[in-house]
C-alpha positions as CSV (number, residue, x, y, z in Angstrom):
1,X,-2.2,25.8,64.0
2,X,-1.2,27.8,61.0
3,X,2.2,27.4,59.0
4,X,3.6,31.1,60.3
5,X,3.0,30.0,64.2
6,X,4.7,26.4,63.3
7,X,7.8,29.0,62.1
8,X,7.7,30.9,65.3
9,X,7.9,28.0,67.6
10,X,11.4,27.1,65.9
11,X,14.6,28.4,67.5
12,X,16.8,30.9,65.6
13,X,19.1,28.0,65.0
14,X,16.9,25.7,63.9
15,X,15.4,28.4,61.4
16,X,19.0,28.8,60.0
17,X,19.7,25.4,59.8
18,X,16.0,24.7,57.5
19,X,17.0,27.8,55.1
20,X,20.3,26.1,54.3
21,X,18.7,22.8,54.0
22,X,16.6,24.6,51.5
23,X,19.5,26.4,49.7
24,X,21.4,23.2,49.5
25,X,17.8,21.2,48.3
26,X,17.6,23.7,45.2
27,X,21.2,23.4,44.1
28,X,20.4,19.6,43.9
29,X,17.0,20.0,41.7
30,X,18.7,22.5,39.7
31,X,22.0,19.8,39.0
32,X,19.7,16.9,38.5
33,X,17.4,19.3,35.9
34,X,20.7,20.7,34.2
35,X,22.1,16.6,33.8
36,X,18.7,15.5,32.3
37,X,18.8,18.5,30.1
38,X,22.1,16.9,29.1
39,X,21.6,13.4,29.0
40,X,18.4,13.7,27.2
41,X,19.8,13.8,23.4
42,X,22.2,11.0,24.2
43,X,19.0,8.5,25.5
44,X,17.0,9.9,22.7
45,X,19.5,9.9,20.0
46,X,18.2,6.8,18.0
47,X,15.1,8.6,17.8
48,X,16.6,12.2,16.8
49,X,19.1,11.1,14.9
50,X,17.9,12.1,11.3
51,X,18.1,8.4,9.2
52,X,18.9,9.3,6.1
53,X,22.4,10.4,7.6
54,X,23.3,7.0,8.5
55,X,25.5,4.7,7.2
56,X,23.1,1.8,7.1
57,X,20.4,4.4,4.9
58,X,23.1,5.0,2.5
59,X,23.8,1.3,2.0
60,X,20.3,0.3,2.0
61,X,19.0,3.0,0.0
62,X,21.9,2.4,-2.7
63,X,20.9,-1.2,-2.7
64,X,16.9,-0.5,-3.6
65,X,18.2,1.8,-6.3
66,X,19.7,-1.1,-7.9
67,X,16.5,-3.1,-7.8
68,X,14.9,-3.2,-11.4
69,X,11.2,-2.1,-10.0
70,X,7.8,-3.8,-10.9
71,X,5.4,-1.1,-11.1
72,X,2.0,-2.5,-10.4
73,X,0.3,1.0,-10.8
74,X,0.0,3.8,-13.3
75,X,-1.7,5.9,-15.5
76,X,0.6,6.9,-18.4
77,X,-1.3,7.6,-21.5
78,X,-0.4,7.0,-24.9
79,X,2.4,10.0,-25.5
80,X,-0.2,12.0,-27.4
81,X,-2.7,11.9,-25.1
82,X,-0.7,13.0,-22.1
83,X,-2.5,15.5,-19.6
84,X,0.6,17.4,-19.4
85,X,0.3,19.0,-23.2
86,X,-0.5,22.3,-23.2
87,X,-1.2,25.0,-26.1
88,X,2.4,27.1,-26.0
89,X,3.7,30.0,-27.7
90,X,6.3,27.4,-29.7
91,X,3.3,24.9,-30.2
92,X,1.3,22.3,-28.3
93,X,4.1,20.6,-25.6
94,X,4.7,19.8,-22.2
95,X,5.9,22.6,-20.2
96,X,6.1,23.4,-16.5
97,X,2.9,24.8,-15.9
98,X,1.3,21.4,-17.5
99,X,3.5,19.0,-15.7
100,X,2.3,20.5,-12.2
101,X,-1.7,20.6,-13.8
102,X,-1.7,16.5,-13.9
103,X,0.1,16.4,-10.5
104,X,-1.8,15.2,-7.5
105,X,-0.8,18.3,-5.7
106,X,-4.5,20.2,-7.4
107,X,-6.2,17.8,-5.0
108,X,-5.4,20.3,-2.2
109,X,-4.4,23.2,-3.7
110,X,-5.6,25.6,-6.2
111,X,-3.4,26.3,-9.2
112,X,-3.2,29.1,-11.6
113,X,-4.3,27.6,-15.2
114,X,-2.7,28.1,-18.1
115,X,-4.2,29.8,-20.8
116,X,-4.0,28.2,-24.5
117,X,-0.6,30.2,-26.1
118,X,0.0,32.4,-23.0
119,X,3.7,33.4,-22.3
120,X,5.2,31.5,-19.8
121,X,6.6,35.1,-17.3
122,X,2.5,35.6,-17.6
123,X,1.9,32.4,-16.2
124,X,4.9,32.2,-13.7
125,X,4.3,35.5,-12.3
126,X,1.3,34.6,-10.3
127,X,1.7,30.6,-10.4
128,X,4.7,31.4,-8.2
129,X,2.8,31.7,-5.5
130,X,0.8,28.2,-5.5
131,X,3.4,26.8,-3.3
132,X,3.9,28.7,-0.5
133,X,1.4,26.7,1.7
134,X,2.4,23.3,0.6
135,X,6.0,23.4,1.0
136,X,5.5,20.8,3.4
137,X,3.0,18.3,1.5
138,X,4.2,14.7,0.0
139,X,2.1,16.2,-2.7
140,X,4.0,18.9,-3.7
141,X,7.0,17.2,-2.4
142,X,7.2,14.2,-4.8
143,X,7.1,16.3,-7.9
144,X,10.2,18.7,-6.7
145,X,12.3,15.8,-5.8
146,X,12.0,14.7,-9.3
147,X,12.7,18.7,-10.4
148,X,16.0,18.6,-8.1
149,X,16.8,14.8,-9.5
150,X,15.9,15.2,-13.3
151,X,17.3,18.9,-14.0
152,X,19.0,19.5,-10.7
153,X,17.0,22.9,-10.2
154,X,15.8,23.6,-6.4
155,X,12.1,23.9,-6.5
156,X,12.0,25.4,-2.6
157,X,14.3,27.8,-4.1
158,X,13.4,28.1,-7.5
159,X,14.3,31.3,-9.2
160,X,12.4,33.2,-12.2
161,X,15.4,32.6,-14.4
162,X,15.5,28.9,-13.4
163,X,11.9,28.7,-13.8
164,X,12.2,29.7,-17.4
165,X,14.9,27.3,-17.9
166,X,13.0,24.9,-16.0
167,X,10.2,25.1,-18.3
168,X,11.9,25.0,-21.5
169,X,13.8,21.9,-20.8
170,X,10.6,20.4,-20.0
171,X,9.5,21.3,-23.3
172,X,12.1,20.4,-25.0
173,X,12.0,16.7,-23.6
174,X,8.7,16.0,-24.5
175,X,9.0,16.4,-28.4
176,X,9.3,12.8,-28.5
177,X,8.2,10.1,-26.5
178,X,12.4,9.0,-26.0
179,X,11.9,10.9,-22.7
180,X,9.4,9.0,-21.3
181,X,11.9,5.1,-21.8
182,X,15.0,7.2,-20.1
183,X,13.1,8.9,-16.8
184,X,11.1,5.8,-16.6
185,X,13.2,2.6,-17.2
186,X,16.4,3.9,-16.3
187,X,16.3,6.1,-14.3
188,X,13.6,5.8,-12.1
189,X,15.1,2.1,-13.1
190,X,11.1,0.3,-13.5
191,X,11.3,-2.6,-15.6
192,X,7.7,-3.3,-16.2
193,X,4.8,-1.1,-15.4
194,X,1.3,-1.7,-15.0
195,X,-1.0,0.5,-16.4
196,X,-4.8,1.1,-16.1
197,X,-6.4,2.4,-19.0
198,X,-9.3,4.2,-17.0
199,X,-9.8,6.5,-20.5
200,X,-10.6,3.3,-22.8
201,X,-11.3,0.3,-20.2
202,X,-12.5,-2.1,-23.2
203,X,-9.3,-0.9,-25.9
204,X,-7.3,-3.6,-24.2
205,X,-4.3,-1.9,-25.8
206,X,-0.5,-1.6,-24.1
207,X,0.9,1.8,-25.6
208,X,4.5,1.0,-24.2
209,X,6.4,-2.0,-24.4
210,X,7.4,-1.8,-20.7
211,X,3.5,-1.8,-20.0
212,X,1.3,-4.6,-18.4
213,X,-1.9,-4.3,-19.3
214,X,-4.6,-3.7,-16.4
215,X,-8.1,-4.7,-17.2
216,X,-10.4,-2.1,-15.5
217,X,-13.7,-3.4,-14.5
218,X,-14.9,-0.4,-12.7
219,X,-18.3,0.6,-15.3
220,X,-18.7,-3.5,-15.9
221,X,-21.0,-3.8,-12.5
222,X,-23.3,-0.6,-13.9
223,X,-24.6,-2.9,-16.6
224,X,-28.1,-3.1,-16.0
225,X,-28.7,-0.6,-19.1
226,X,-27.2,0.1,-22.2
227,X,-27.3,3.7,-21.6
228,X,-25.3,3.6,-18.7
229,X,-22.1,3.9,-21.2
230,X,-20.9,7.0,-23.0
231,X,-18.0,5.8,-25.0
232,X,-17.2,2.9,-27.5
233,X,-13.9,2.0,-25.3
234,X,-16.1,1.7,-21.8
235,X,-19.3,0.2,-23.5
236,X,-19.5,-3.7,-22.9
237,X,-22.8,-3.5,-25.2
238,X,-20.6,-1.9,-28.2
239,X,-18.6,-5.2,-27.7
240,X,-21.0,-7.4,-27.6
241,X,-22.2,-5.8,-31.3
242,X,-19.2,-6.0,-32.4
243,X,-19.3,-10.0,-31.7
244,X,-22.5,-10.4,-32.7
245,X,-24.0,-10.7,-29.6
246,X,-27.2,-10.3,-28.6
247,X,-27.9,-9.1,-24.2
248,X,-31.7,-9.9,-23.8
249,X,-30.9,-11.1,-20.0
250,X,-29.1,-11.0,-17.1
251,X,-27.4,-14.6,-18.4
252,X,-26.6,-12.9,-21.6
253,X,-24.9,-10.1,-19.9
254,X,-23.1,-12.6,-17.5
255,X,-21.7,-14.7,-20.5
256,X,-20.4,-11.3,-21.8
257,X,-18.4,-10.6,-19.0
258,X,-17.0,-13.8,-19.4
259,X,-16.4,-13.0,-23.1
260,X,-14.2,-9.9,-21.8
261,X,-12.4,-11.4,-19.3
262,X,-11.3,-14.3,-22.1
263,X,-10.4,-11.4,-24.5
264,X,-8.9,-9.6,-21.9
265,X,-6.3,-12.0,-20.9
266,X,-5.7,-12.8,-24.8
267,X,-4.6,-9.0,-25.3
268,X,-2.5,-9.5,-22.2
269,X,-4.1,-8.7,-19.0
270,X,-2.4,-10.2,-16.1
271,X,-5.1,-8.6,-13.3
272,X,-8.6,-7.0,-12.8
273,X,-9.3,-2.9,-11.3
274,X,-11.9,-1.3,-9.8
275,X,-12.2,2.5,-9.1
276,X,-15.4,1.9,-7.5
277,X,-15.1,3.4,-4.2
278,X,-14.9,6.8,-5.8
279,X,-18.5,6.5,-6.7
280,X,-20.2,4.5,-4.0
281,X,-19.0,2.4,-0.9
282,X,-17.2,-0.8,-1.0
283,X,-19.8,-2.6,1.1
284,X,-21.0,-4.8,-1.6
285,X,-23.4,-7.5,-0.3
286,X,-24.9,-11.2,-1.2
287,X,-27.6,-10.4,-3.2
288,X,-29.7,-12.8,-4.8
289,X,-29.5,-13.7,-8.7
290,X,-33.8,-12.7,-9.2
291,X,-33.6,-9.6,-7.8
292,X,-30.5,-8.7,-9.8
293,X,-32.7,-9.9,-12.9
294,X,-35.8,-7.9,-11.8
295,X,-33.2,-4.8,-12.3
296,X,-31.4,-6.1,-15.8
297,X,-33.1,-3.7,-18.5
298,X,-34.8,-1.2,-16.9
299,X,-32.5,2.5,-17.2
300,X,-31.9,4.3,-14.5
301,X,-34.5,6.7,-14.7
302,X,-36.8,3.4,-13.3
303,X,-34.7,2.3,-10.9
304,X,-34.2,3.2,-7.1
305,X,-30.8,3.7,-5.5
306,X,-31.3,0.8,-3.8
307,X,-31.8,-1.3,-6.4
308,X,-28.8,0.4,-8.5
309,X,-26.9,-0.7,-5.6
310,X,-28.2,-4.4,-5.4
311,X,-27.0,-4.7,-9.3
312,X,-24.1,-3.3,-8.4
313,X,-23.6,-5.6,-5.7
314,X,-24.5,-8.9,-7.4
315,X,-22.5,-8.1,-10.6
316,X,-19.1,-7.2,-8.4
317,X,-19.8,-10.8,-6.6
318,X,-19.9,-12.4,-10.2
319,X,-16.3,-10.2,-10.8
320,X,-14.7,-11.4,-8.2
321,X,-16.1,-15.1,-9.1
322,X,-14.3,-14.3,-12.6
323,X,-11.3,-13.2,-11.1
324,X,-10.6,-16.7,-9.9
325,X,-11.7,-18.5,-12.7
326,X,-9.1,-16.2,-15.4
327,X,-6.2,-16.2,-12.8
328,X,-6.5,-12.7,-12.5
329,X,-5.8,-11.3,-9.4
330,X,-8.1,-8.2,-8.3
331,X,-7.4,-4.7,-7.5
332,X,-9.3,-2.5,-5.6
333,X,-9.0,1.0,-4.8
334,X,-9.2,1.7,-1.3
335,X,-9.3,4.6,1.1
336,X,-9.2,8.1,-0.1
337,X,-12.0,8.4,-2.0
338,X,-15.5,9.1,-1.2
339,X,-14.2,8.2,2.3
340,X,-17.2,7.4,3.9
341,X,-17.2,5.0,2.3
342,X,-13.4,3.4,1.3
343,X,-12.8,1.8,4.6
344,X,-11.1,-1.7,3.0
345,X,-13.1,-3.3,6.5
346,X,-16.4,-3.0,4.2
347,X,-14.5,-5.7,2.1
348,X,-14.0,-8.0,4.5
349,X,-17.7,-10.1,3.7
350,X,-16.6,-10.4,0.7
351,X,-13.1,-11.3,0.6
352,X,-13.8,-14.0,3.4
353,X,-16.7,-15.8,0.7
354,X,-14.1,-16.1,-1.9
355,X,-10.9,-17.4,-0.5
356,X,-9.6,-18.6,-4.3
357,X,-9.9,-14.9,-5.2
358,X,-6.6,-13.0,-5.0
359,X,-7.3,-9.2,-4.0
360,X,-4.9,-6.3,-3.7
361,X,-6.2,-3.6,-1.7
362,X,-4.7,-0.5,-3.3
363,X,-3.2,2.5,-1.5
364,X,-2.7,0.8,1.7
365,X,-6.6,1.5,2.6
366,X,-5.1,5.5,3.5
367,X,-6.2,6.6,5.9
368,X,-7.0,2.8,7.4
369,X,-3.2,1.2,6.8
370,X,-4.0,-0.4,10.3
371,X,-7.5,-1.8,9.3
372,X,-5.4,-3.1,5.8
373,X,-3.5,-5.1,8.2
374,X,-5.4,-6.4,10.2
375,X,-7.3,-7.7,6.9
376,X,-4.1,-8.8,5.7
377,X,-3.2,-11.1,9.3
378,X,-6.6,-12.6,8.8
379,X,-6.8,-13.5,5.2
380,X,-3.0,-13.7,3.9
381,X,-3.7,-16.6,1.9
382,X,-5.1,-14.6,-0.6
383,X,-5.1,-10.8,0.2
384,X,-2.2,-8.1,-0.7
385,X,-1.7,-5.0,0.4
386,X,-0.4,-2.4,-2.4
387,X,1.3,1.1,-1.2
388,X,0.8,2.4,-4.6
389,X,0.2,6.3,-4.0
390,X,0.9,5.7,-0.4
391,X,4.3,7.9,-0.1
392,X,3.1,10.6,-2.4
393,X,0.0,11.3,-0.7
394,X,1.6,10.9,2.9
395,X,5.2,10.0,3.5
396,X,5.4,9.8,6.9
397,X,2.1,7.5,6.9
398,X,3.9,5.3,4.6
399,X,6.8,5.4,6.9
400,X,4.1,4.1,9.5
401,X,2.4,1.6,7.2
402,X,5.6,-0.5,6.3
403,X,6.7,-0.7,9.8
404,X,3.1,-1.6,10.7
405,X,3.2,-4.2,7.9
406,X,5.7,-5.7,8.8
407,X,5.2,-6.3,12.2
408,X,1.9,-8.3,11.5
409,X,2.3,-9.5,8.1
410,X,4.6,-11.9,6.0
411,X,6.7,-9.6,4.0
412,X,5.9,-11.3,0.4
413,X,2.3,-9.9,0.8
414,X,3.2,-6.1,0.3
415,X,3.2,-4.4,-3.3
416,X,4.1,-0.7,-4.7
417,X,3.3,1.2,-7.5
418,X,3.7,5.0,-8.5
419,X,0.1,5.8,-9.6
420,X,1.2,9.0,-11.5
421,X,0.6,10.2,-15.1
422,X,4.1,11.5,-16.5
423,X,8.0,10.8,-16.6
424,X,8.5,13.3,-13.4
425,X,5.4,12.1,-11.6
426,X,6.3,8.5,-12.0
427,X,10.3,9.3,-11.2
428,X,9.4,11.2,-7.8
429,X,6.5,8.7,-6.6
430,X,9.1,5.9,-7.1
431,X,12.3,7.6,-5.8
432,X,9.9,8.5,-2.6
433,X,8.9,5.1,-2.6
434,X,12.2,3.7,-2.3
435,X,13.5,6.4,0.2
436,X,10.6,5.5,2.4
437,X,11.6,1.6,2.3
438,X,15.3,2.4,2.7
439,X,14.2,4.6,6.0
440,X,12.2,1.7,7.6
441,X,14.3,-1.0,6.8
442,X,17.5,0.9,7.8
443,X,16.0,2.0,11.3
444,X,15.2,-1.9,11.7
445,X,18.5,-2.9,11.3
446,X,20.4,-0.4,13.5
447,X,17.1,-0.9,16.1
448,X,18.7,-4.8,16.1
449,X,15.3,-6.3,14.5
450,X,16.8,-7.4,11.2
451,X,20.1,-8.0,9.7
452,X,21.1,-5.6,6.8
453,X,21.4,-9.0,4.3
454,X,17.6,-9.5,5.5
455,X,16.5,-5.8,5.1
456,X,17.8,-5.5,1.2
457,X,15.7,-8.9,0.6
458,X,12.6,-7.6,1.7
459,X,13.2,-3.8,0.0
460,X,13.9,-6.5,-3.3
461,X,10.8,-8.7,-2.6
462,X,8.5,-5.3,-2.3
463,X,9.7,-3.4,-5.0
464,X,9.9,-6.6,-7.7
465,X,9.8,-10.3,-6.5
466,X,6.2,-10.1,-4.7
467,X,4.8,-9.0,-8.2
468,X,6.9,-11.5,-10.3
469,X,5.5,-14.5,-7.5
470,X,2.1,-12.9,-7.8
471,X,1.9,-12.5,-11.1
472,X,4.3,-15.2,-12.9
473,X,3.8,-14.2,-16.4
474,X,5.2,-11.5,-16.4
475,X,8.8,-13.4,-16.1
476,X,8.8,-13.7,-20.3
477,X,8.4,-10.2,-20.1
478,X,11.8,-9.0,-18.5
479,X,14.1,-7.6,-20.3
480,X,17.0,-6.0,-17.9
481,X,19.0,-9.1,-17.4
482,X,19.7,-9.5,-20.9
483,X,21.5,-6.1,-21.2
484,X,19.0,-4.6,-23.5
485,X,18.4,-0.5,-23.2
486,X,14.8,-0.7,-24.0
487,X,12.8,-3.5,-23.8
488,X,11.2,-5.1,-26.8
489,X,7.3,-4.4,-27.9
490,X,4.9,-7.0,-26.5
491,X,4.2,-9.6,-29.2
């Protein structure tokens, strides 16, 4: 029987009395839809409520901005060298176009160059436009949070006249190098800051006395051939000449290494880096000590890959051997590089085989801050994890990381740094950094899983007291607490 000859065999009445059942059925779904639409914001509210309005952010946040930072990653050249200089109308300087040419924001976006002596209107006219499609990006981001803190200028909003006052006060700040101390140790507030030399590895030379010297070891594991080596300041074989060294084997080569690592730590080295994972993957294997020799000698030209890559292998085994023997614990760049290849998992072989090795797996292992941890749960006797780049390149992965971190780790295992190349770059990285940490901790403590007085010790503990337990040298080295404005030159 079909629905219309169910309704005929009703009576009148009973017809009636099912349409008003019906009438009174839809007033109820349309009260209980209208008091869900209502009580939806007020069950939701923790999670809507923007953070940074809250009380607790403001406290937390003010606290971490009190916290004299230990950078543990950047790239600031000596003054003269800085990528920022450009050729200007008024002279070689720093201006706007050259601060946002050694940003990280040209790693997805294309921006208009600057042309040696060009006028800046020339420039800005058509650079203008570079930003419209990354409003949105940490990577443009970063830099105009440090435009809106350093010169109080609107970058979203940026006008052609402020853009020309913009630029000249970035010109004028660079004349000297007095710039750099103020944006940097006070107010970005860093106290020390760790800096790899990747344009002279072998110079083992601090250009600022708030700088830690980093010894990169990235080109060390490519020894096989002289010839692998293009300048003085990279060349382990130019070393060895200049001590009257002679590399006829692969024992000569590994006493050299040895040799740098002891000179290293003399000029002040307090930890190891490798950029490797830019050039090849991270999966570096056992490999034999013969097979290594059968390799030692011969240039590339007579080599496979595979071999390459079993020298490579062997050599990083022998760094990480050296690491432990020198006290100097080793960072590694993972993630976000040649990405098929940067998963931090491919370390895992050899972080297991060398538990009196301390490794820092840089950037959080981006995209892989989940595979970092798990790493981190396993072997947290002797493996960090540092954000360094982390907020800049992805804030709200960040924001994701240090919650994840600190559900499955101890939170002394977990570093920053601002990875950046100038004042503004290093300012924004760091104030992103510390917003980040204020978010996370703050939503912890009005979630009810930490107390405030526990939050601001583990904001401290990440931004300086990890590094000053990690690396304990450095303690002779603050300055800060003894009311100085600048610190004093490294002896």
């Amino acid at each position: 029987m079909n629905h219309m000859m169910v309704l005929r065999s009703f009576s009148s009445n009973e017809v009636k009395a099912h349409r008003g059942c019906t009438r009174a059925c839809q007033a109820v779904a349309c009260m209980v839809i209208l008091a869900a639409a209502c009580l939806t914001p007020l069950l939701l509210g923790a999670q809507t409520l923007d953070i940074k309005q809250t009380a607790t952010y403001r406290r937390v946040k003010a606290y971490l901005n009190t916290v004299p930072a230990i950078d543990t990653h950047d790239h600031l050249w000596p003054f003269d060298k800085l990528p920022a200089f450009v050729k200007t109308e008024q002279g070689r300087g720093v201006n706007l176009a050259g601060l946002w040419r050694s940003s990280y924001l040209k790693r997805i976006k294309t921006l208009t160059p600057w042309k040696d002596g060009q006028k800046f209107d020339a420039w800005w006219t058509q650079a203008k436009h570079d930003f419209q499609d990354v409003r949105a990006a940490s990577l443009y981001r970063y830099q105009a949070v440090a435009f809106q803190d350093l010169y109080g200028i609107d970058f979203d909003r940026i006008t052609d006249a402020q853009a020309r006052e913009l630029n000249s006060r970035i010109y004028h700040n660079y004349r000297n190098s007095d710039w750099l101390y103020d944006v940097i140790t006070q107010k970005a507030n860093i106290e020390l800051m760790f800096n790899d030399p990747y344009w002279a590895r072998l110079d083992f030379r601090t250009d600022y006395p708030f700088g830690v010297l980093v010894f990169n070891v990235t080109l060390l594991s490519r020894g096989f051939h002289p010839s692998e080596f293009k300048e003085p300041t990279d060349d382990p074989y130019y070393f060895a000449r200049e001590k009257n060294l002679k590399i006829a084997s692969l024992d000569d080569y590994l006493n050299l290494l040895d040799l740098l690592f002891q000179e290293a730590k003399k000029k002040g080295a307090v930890c190891l880096k490798t950029t490797a994972a830019y050039s090849r993957s991270l999966l570096f294997e056992s490999v034999p000590k013969d097979r290594a020799a059968r390799v030692f000698g011969r240039a590339r030209s007579e080599l496979t890959e595979a071999e390459v890559k079993e020298f490579e292998d062997y050599i990083m085994w022998q760094l990480v051997v050296l690491s432990a023997k020198h006290d100097l614990p080793f960072q590694i760049h993972t993630g976000d590089a040649r990405i098929q290849g940067s998963n931090p998992m491919l370390l895992v072989d050899l972080i297991e085989a060398h538990p009196q090795t301390k490794f820092i797996l840089f950037h959080g292992g981006y995209p892989w801050v989940s595979e970092t941890a798990a790493i981190v749960m396993k072997h947290g006797s002797h493996v960090w994890i540092d954000s360094c780049w982390l907020p800049t390149v992805s804030y709200s992965m960040a924001k994701r990381a240090f919650h994840e971190w600190l559900d499955v780790a101890p939170s002394d295992r977990i570093l920053w740094g601002a990875d950046e190349h100038q004042a503004e770059g290093i300012y924004g990285a760091t104030e992103m950094t510390r917003r980040c940490l204020a978010e996370v901790l703050a939503e912890r403590v009005d979630g009810g899983d930490l107390t405030e007085e526990h939050a601001q010790r583990i904001g401290k503990q990440i931004l300086r007291d990890n590094a000053l337990a990690l690396f304990p040298q450095l303690q002779n080295r603050l300055w800060k607490d003894k009311s100085k404005l600048t610190p004093e030159p490294k002896q």
